[in-house]
PDBQT receptor file of N, H, CA, C and O in Angstrom, charges set to zero:
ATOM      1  N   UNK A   1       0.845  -1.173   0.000  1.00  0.00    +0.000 N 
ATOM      2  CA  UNK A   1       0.000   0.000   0.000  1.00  0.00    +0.000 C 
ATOM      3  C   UNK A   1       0.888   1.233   0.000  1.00  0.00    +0.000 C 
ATOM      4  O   UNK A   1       1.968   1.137   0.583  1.00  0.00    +0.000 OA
ATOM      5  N   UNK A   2       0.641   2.098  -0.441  1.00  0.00    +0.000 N 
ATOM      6  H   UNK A   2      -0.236   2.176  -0.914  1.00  0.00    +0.000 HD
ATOM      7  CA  UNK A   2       1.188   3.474  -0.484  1.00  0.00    +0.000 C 
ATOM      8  C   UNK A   2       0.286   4.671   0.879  1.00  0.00    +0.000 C 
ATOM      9  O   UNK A   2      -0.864   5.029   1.133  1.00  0.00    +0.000 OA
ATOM     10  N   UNK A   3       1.327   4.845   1.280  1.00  0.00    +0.000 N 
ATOM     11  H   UNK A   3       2.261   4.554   1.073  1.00  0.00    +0.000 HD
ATOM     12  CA  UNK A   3       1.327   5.932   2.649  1.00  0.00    +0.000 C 
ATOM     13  C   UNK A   3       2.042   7.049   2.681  1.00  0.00    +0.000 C 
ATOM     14  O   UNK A   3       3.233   6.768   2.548  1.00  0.00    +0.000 OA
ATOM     15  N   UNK A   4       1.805   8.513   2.830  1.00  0.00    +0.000 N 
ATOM     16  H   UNK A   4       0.837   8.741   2.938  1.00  0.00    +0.000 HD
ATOM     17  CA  UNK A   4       2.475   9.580   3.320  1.00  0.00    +0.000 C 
ATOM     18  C   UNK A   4       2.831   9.768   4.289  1.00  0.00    +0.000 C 
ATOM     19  O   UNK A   4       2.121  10.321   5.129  1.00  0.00    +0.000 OA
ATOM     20  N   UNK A   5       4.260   9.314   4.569  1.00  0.00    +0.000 N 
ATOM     21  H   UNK A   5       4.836   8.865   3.886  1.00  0.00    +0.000 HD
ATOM     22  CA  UNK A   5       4.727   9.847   5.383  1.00  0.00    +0.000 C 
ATOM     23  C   UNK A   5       6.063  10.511   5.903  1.00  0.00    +0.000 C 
ATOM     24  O   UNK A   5       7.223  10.102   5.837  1.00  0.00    +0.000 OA
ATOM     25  N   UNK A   6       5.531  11.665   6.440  1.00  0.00    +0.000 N 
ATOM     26  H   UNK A   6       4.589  11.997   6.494  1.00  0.00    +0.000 HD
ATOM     27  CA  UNK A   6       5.712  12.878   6.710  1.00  0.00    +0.000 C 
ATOM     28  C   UNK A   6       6.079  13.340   5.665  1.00  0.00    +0.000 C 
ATOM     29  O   UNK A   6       7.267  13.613   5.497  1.00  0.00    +0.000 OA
ATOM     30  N   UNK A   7       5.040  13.566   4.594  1.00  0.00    +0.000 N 
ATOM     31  H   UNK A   7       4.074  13.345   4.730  1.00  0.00    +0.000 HD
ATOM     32  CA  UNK A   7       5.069  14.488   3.506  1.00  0.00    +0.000 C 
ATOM     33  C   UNK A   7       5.589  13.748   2.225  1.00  0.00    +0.000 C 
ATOM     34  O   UNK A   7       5.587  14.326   1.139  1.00  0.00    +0.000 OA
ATOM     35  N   UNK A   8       6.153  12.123   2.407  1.00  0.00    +0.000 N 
ATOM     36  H   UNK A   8       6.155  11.653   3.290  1.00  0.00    +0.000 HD
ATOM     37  CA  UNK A   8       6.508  11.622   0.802  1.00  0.00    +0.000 C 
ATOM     38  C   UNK A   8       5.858  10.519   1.179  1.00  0.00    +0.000 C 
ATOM     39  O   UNK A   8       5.626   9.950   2.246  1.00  0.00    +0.000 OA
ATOM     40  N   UNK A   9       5.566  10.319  -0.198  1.00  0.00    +0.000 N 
ATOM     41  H   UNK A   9       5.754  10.782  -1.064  1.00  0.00    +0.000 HD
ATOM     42  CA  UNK A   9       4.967   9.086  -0.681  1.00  0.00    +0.000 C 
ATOM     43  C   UNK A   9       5.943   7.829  -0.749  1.00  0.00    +0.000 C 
ATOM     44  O   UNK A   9       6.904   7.775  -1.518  1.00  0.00    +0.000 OA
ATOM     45  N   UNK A  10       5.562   6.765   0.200  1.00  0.00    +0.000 N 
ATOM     46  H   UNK A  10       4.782   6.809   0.824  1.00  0.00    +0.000 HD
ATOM     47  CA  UNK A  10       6.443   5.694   0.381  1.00  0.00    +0.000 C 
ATOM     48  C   UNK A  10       5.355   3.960   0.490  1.00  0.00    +0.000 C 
ATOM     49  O   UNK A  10       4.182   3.839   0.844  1.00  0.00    +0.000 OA
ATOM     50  N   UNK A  11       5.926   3.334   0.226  1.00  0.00    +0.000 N 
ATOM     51  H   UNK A  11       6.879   3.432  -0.062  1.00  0.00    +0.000 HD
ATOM     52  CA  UNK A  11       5.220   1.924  -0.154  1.00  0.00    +0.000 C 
ATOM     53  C   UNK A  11       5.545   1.021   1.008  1.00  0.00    +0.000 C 
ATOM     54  O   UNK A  11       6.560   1.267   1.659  1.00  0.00    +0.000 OA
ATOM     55  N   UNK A  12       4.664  -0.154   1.379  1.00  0.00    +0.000 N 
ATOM     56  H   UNK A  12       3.839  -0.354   0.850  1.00  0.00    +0.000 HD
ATOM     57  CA  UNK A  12       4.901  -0.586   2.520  1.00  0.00    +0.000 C 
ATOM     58  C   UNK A  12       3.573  -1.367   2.663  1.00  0.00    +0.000 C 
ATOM     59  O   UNK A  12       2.397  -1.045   2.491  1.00  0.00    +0.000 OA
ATOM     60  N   UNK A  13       4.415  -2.930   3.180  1.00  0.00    +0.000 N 
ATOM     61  H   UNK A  13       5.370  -3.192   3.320  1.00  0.00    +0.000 HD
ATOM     62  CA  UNK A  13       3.456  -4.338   3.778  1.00  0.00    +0.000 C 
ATOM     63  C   UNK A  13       3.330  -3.866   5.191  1.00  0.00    +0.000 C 
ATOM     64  O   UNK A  13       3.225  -4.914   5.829  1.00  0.00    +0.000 OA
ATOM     65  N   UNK A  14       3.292  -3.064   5.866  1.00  0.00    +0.000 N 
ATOM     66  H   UNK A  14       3.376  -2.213   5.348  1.00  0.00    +0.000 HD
ATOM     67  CA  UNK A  14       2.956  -3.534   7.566  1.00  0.00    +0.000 C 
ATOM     68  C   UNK A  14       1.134  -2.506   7.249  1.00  0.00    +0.000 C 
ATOM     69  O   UNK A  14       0.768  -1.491   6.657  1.00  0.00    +0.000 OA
ATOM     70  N   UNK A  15       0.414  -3.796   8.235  1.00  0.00    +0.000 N 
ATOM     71  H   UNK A  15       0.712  -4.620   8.716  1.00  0.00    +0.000 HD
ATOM     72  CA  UNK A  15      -0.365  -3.713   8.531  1.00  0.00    +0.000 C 
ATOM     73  C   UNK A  15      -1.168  -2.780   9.448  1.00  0.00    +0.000 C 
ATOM     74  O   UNK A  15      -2.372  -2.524   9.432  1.00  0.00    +0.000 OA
ATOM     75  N   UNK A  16       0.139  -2.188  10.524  1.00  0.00    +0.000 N 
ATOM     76  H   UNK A  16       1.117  -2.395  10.537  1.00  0.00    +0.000 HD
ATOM     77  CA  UNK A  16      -0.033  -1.584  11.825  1.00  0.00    +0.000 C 
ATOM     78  C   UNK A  16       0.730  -0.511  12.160  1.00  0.00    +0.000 C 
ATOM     79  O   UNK A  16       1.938  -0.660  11.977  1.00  0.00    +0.000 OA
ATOM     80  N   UNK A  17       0.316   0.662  12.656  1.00  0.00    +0.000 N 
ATOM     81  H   UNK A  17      -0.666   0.783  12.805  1.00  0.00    +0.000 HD
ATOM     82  CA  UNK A  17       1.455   1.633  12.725  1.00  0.00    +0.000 C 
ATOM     83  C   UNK A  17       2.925   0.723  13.573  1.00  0.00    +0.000 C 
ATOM     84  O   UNK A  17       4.095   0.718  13.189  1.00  0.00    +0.000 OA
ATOM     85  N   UNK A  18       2.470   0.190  14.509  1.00  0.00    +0.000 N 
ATOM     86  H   UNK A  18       1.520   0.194  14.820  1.00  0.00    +0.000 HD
ATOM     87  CA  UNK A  18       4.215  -0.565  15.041  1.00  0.00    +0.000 C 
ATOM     88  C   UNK A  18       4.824  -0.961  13.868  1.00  0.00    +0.000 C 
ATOM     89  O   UNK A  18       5.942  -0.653  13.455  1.00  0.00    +0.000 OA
ATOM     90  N   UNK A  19       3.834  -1.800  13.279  1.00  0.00    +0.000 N 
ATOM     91  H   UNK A  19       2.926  -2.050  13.614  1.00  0.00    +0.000 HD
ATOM     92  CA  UNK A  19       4.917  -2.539  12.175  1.00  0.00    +0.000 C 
ATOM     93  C   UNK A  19       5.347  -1.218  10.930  1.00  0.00    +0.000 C 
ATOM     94  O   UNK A  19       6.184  -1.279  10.030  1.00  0.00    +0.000 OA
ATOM     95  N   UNK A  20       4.835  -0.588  11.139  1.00  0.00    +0.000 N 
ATOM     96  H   UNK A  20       4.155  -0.539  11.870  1.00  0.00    +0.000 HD
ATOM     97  CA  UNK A  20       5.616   0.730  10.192  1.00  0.00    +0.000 C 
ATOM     98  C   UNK A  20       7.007   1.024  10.942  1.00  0.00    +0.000 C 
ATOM     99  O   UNK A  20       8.158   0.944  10.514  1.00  0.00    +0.000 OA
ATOM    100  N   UNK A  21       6.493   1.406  12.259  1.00  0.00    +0.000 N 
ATOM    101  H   UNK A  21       5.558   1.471  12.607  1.00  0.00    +0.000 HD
ATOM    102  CA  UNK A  21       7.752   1.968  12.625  1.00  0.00    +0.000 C 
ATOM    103  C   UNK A  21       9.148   0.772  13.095  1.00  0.00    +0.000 C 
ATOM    104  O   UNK A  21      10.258   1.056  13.545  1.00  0.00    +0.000 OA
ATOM    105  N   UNK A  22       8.548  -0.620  12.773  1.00  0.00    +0.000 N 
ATOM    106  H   UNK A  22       7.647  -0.851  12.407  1.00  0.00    +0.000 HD
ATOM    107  CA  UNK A  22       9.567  -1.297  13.036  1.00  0.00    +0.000 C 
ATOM    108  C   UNK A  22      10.123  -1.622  11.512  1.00  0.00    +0.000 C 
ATOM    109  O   UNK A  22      11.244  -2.105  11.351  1.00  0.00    +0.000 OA
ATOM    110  N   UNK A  23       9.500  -1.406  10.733  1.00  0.00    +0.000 N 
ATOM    111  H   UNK A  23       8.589  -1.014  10.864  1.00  0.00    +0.000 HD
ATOM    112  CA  UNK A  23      10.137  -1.907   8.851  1.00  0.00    +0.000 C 
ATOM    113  C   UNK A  23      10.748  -0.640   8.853  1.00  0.00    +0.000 C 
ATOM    114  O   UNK A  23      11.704  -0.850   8.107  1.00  0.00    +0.000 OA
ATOM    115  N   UNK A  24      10.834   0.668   9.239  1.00  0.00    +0.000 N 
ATOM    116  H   UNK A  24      10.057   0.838   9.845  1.00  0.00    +0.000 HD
ATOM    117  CA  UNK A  24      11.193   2.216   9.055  1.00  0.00    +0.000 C 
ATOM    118  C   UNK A  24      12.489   2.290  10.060  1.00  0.00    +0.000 C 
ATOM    119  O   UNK A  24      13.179   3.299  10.203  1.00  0.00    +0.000 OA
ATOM    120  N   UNK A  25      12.744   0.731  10.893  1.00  0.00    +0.000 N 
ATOM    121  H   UNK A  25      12.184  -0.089  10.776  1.00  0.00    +0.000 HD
ATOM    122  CA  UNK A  25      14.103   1.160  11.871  1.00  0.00    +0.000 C 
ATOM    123  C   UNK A  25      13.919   1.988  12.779  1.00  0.00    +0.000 C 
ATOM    124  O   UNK A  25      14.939   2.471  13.271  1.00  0.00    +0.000 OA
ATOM    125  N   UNK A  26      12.677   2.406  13.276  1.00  0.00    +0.000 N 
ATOM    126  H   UNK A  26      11.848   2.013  12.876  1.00  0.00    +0.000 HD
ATOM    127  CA  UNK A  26      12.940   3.279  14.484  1.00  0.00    +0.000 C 
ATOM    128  C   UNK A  26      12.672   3.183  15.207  1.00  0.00    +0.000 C 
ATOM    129  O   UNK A  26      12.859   4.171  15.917  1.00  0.00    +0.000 OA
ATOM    130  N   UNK A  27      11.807   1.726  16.037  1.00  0.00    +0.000 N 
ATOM    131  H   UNK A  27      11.655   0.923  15.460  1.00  0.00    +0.000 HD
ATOM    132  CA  UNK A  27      11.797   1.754  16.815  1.00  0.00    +0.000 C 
ATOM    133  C   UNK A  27      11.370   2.500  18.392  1.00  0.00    +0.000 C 
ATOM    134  O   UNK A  27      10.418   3.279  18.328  1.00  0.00    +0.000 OA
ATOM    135  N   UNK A  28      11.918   2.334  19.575  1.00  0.00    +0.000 N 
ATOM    136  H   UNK A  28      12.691   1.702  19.627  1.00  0.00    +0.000 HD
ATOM    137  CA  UNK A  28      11.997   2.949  20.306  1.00  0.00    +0.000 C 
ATOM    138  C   UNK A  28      12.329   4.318  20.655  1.00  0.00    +0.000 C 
ATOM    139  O   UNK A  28      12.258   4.898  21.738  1.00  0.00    +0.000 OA
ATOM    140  N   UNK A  29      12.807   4.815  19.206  1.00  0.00    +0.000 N 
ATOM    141  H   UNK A  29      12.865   4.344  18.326  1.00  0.00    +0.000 HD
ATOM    142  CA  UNK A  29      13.518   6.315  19.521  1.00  0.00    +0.000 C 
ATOM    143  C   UNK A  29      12.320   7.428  19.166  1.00  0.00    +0.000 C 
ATOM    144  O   UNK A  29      12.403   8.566  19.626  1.00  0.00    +0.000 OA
ATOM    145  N   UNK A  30      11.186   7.019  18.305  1.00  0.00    +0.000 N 
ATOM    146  H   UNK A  30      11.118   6.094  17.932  1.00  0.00    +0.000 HD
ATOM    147  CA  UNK A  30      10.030   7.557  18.056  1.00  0.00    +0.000 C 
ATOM    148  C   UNK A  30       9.222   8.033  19.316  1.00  0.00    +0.000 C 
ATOM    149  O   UNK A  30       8.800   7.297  20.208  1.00  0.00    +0.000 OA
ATOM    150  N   UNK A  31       9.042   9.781  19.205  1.00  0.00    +0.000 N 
ATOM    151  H   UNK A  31       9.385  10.379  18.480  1.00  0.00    +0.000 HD
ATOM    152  CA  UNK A  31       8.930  10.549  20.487  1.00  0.00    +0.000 C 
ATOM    153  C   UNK A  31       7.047  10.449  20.307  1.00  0.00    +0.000 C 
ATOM    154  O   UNK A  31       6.200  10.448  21.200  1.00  0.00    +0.000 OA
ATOM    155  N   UNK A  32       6.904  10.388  19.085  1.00  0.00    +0.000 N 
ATOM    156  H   UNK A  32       7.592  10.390  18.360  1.00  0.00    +0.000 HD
ATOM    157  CA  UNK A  32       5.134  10.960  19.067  1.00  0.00    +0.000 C 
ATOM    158  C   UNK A  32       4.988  10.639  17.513  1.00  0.00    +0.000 C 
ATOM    159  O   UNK A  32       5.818  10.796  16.617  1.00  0.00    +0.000 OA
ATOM    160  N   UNK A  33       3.180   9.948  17.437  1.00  0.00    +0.000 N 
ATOM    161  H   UNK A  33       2.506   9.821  18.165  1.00  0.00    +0.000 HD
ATOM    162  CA  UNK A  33       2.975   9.883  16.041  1.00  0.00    +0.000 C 
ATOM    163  C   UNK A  33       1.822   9.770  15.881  1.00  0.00    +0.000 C 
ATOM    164  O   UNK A  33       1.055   9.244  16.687  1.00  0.00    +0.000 OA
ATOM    165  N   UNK A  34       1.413  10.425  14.417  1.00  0.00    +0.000 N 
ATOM    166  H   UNK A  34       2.036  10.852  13.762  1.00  0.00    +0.000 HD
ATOM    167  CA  UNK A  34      -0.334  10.883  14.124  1.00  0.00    +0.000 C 
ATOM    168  C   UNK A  34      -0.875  10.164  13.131  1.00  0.00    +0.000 C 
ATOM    169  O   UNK A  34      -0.019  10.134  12.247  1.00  0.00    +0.000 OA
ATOM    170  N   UNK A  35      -1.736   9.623  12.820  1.00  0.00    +0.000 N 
ATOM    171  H   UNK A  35      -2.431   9.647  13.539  1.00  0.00    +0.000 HD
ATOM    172  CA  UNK A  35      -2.571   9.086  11.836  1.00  0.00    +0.000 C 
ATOM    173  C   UNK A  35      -4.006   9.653  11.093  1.00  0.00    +0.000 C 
ATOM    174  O   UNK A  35      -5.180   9.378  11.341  1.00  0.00    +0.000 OA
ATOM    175  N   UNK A  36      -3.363  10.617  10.014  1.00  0.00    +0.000 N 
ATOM    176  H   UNK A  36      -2.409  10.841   9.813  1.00  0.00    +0.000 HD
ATOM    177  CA  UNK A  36      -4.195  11.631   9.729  1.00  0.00    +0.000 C 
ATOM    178  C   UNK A  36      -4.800  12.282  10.138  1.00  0.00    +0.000 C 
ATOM    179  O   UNK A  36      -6.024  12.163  10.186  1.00  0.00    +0.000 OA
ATOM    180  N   UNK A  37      -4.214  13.107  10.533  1.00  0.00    +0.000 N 
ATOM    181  H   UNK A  37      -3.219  13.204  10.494  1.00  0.00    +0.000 HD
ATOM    182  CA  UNK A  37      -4.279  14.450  11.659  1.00  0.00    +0.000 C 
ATOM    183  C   UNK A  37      -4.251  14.048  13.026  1.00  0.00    +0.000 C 
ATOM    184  O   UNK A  37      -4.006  14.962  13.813  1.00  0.00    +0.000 OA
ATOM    185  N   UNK A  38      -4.511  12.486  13.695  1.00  0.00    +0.000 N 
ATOM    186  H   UNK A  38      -4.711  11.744  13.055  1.00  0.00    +0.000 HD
ATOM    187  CA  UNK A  38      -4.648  12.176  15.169  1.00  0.00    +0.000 C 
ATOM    188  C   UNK A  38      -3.271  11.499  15.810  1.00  0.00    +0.000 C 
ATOM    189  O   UNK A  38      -2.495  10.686  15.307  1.00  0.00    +0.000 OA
ATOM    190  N   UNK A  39      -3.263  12.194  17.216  1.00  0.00    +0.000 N 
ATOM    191  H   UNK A  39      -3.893  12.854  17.625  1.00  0.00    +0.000 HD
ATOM    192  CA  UNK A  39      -1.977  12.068  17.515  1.00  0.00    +0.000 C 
ATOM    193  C   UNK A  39      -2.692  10.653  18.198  1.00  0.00    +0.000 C 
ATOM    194  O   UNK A  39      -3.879  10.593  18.518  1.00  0.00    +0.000 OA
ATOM    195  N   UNK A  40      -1.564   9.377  18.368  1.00  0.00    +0.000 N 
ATOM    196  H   UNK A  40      -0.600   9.425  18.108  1.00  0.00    +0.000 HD
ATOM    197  CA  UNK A  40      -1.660   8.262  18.300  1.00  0.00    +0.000 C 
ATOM    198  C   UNK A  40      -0.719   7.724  19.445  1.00  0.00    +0.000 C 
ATOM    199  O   UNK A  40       0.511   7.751  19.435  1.00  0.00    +0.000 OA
ATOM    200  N   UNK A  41      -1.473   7.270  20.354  1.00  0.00    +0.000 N 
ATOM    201  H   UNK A  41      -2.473   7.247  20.362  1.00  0.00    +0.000 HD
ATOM    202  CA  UNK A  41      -0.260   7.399  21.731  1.00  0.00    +0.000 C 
ATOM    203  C   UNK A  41       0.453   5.871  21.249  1.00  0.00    +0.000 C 
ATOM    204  O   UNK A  41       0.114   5.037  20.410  1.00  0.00    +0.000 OA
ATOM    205  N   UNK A  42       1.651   5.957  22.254  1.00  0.00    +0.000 N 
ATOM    206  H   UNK A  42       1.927   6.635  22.936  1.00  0.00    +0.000 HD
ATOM    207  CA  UNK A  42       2.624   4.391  21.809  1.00  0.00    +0.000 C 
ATOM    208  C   UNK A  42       2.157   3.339  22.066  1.00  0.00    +0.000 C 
ATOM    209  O   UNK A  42       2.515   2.359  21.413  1.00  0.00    +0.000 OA
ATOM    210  N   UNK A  43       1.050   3.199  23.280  1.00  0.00    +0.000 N 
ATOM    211  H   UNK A  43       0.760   3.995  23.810  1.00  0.00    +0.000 HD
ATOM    212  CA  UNK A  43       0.269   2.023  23.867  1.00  0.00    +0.000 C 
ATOM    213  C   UNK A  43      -0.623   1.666  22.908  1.00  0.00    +0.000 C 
ATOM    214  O   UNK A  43      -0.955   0.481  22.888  1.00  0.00    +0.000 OA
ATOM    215  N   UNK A  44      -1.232   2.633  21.863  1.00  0.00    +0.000 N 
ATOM    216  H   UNK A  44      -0.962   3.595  21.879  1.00  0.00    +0.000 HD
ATOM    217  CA  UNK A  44      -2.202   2.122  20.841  1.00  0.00    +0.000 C 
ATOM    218  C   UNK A  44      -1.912   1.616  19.188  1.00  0.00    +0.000 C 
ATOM    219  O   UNK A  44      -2.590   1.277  18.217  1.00  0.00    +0.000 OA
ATOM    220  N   UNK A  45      -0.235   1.827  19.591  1.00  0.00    +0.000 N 
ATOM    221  H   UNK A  45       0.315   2.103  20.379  1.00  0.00    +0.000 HD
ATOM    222  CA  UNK A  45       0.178   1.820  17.905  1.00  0.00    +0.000 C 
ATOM    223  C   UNK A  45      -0.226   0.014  17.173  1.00  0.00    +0.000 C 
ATOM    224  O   UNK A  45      -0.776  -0.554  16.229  1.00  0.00    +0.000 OA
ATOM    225  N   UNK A  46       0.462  -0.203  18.328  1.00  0.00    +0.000 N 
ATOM    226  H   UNK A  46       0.908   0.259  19.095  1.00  0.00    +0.000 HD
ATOM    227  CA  UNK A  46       0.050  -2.392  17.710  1.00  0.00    +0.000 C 
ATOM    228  C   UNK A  46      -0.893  -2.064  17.046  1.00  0.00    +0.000 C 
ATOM    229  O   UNK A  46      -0.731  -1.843  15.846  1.00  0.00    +0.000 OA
ATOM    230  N   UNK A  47      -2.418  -1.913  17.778  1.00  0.00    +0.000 N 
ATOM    231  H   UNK A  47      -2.550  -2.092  18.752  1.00  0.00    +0.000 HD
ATOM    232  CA  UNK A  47      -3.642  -2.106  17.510  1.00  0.00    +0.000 C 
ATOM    233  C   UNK A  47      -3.883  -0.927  16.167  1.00  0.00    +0.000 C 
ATOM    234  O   UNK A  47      -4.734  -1.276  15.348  1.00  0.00    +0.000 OA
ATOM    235  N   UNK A  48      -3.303   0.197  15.954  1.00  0.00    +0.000 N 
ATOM    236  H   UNK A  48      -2.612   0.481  16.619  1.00  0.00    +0.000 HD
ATOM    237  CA  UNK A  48      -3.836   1.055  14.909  1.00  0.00    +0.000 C 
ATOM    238  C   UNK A  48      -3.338   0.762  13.264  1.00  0.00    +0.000 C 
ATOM    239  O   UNK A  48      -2.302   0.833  12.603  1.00  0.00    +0.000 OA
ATOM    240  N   UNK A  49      -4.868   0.364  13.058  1.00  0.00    +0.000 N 
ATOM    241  H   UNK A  49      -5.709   0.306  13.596  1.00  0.00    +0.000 HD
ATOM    242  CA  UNK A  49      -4.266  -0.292  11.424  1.00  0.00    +0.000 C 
ATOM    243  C   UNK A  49      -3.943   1.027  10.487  1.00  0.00    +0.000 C 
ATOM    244  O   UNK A  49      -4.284   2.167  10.802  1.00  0.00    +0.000 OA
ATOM    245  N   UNK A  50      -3.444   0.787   9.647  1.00  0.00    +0.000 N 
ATOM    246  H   UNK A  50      -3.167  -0.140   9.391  1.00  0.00    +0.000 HD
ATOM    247  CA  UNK A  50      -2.908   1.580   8.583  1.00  0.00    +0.000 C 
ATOM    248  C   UNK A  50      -3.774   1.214   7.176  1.00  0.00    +0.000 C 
ATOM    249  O   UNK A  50      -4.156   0.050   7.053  1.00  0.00    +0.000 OA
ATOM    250  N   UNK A  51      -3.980   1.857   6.479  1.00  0.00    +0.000 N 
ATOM    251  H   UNK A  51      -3.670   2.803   6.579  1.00  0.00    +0.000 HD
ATOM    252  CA  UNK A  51      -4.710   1.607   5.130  1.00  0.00    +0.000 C 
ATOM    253  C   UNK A  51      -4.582   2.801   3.912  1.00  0.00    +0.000 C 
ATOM    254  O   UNK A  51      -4.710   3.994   4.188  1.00  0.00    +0.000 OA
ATOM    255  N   UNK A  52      -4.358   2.395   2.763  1.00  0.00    +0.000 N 
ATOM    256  H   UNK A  52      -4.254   1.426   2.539  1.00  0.00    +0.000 HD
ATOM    257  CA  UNK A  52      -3.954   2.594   1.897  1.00  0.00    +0.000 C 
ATOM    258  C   UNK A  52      -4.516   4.200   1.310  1.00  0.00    +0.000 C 
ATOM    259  O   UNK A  52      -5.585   4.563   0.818  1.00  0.00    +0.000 OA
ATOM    260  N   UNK A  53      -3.117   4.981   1.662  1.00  0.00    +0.000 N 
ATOM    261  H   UNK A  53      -2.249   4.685   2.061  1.00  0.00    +0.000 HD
ATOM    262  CA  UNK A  53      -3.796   6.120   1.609  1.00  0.00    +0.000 C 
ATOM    263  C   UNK A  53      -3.178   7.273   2.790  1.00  0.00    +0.000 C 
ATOM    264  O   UNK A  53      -2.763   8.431   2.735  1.00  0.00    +0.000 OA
ATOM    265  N   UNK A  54      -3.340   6.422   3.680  1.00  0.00    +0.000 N 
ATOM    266  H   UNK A  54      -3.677   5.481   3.725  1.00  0.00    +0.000 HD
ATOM    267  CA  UNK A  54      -3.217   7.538   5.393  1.00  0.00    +0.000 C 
ATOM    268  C   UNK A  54      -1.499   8.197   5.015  1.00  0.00    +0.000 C 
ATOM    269  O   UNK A  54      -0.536   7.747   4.394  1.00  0.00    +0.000 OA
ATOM    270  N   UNK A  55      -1.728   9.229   5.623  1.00  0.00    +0.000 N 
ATOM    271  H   UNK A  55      -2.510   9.595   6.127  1.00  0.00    +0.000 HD
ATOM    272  CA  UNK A  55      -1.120   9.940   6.397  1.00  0.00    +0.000 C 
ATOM    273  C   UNK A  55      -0.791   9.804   7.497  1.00  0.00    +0.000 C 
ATOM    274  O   UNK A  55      -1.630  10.030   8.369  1.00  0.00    +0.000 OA
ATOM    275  N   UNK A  56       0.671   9.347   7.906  1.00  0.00    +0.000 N 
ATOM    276  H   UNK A  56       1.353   9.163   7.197  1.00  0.00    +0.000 HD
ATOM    277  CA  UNK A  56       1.250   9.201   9.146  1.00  0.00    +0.000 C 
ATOM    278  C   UNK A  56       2.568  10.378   8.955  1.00  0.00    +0.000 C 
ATOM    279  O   UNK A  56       3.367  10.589   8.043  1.00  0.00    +0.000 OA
ATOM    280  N   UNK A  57       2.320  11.049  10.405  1.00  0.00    +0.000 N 
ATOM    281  H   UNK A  57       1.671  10.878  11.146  1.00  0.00    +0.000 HD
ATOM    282  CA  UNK A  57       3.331  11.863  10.584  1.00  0.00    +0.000 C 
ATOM    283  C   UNK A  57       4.323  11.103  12.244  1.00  0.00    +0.000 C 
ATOM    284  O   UNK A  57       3.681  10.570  13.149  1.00  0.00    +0.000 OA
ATOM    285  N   UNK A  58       5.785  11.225  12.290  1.00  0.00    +0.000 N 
ATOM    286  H   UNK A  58       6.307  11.657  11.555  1.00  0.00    +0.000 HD
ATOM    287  CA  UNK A  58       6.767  10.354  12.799  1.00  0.00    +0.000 C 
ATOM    288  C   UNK A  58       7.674  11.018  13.111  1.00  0.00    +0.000 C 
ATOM    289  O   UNK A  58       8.622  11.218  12.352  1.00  0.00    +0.000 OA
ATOM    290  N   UNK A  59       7.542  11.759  14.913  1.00  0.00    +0.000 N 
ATOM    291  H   UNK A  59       6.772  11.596  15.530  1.00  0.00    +0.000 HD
ATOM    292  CA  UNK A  59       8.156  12.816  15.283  1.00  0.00    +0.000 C 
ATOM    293  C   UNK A  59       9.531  11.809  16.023  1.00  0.00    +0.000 C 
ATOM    294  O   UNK A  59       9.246  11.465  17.170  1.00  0.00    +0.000 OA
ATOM    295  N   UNK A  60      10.637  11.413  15.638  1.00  0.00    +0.000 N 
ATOM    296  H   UNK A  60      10.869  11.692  14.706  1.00  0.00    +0.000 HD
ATOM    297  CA  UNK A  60      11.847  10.814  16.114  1.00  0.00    +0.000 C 
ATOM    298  C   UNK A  60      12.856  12.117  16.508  1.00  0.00    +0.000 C 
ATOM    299  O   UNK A  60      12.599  13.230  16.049  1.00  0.00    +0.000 OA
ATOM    300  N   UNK A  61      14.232  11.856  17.550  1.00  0.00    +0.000 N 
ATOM    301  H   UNK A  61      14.441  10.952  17.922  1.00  0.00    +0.000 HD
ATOM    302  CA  UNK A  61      14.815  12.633  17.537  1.00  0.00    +0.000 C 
ATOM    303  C   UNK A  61      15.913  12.574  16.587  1.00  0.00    +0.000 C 
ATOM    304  O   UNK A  61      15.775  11.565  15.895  1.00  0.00    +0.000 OA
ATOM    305  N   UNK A  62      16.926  13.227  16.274  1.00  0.00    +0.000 N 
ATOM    306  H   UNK A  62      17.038  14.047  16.836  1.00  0.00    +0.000 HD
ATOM    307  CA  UNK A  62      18.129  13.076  15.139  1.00  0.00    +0.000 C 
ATOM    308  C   UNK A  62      19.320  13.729  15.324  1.00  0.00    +0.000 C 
ATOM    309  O   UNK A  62      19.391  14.849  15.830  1.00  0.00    +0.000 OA
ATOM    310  N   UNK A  63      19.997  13.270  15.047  1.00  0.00    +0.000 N 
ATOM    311  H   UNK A  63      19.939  12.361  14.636  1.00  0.00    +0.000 HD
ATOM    312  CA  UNK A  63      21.676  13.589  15.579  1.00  0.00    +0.000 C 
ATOM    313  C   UNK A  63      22.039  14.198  14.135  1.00  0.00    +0.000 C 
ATOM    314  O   UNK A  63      21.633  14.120  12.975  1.00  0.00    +0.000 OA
ATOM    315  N   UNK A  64      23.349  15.054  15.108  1.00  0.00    +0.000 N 
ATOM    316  H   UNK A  64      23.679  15.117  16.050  1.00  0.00    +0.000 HD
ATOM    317  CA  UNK A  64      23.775  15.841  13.491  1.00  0.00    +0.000 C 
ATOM    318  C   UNK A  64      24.515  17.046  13.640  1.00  0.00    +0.000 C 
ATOM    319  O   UNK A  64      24.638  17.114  14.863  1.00  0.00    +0.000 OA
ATOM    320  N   UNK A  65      25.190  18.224  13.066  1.00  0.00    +0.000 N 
ATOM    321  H   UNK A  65      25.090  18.169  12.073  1.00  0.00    +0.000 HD
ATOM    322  CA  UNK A  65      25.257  19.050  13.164  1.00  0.00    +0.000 C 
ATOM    323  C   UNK A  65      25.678  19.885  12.035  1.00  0.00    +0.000 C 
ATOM    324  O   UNK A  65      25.780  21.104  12.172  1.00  0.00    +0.000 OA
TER     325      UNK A  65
């Protein structure tokens, strides 16, 4: 299915926002995340399905300078 997120268009088998953020590598470092327009606490991600189309936004922190 094809999903926006955070602003590009990207392709992807997970079923569930976790399984997004575990095929996306991030894991535990993910501070906050929304599912078309709704902010989506970490206790509910397993359970929140994803479907073809949504908008997920994926506030992580990032190193750098």
């Amino acid at each position: 299915m094809t999903l926006i997120i955070n602003g590009e268009r990207q392709q992807t088998e997970a079923a569930t926002l976790a399984c997004l953020l575990e095929a996306l590598e991030l894991g535990d470092s993910v501070v906050a995340t929304a599912l078309n327009g709704r902010f989506i606490r970490a206790v509910d991600r397993e359970r929140t399905a994803l479907k073809d189309g949504d908008a997920v936004e994926i506030l992580a922190p990032r190193q750098g300078g």
